[in-house]
C-alpha positions in Angstrom: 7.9 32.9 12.0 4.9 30.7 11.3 4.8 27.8 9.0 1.6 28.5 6.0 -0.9 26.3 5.5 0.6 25.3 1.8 2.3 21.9 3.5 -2.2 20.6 3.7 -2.9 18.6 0.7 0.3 16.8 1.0 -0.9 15.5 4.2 -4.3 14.9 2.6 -2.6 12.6 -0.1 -0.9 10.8 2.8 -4.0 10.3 4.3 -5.9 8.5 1.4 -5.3 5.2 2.7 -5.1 1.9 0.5 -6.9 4.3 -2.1 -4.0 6.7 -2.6 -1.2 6.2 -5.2 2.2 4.9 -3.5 4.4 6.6 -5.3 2.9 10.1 -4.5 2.3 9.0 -1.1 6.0 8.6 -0.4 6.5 11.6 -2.4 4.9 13.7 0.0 5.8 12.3 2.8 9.7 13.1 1.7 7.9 16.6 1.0 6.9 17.0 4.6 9.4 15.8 6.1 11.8 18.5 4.7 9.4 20.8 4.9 8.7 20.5 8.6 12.2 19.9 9.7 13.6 23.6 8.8 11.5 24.6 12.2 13.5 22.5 14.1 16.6 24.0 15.7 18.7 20.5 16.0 18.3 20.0 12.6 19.0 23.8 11.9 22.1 24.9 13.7 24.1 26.3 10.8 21.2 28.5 9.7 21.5 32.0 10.8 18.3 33.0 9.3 15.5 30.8 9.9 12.4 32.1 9.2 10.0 28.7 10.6 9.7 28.3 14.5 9.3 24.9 16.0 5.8 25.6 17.0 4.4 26.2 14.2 5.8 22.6 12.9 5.3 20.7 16.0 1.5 19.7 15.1 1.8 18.7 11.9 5.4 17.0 12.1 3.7 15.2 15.2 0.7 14.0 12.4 3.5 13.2 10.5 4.9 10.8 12.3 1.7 9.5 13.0 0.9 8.5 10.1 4.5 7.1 9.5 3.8 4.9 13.0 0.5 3.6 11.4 2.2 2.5 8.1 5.3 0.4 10.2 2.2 -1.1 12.2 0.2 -2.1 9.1 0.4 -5.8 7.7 1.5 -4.6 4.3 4.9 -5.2 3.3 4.7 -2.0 0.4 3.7 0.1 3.8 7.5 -0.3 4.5 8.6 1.4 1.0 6.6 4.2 1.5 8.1 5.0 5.1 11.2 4.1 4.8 12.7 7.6 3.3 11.2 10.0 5.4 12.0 8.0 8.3 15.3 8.2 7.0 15.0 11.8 6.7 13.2 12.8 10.3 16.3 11.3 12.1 18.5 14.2 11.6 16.5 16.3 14.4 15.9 15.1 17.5 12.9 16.6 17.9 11.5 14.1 15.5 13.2 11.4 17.3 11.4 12.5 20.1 8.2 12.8 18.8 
């Protein structure tokens, strides 16, 4: 029932700052988000057999939308492209729209 710890360097390449590539920032941020959103039960409902429980996804899809947070607030207009899909994404579970 608990999330492994394969999801880290994806969060590490989204954590590179203005040194990081775009386009594999954005691609692991789509990563994440799909990966972190089978824990949560309103995006879940029509799986029977989930093996992920929401608290083992809570922390890091928390960090995720951190980081999503920082890049809206940023002054850079690319910032936007990189959000934009797993923004996109999150709001199919409520528990991201919460968080």
């Amino acid at each position: 029932g608990n999330l492994s710890d394969d999801w880290r360097p994806l969060l590490r390449v989204l954590h590179l700052g203005g040194a990081g590539d775009a386009f594999a920032q954005r691609g692991a941020a789509i990563s994440l988000s799909k990966i972190f959103l089978v824990g949560c039960s309103s995006f879940g409902k029509g799986l029977t057999n989930k093996p992920i429980t929401y608290e083992s996804v809570e922390e890091p899809l928390q960090a995720l939308v951190s980081w999503i947070a920082s890049q809206l607030q940023s002054s850079s207009s690319s910032s936007l492209n990189l959000v934009t899909s797993p923004l996109v994404y999150l709001m199919k579970s409520s528990e991201a729209r919460i968080l």
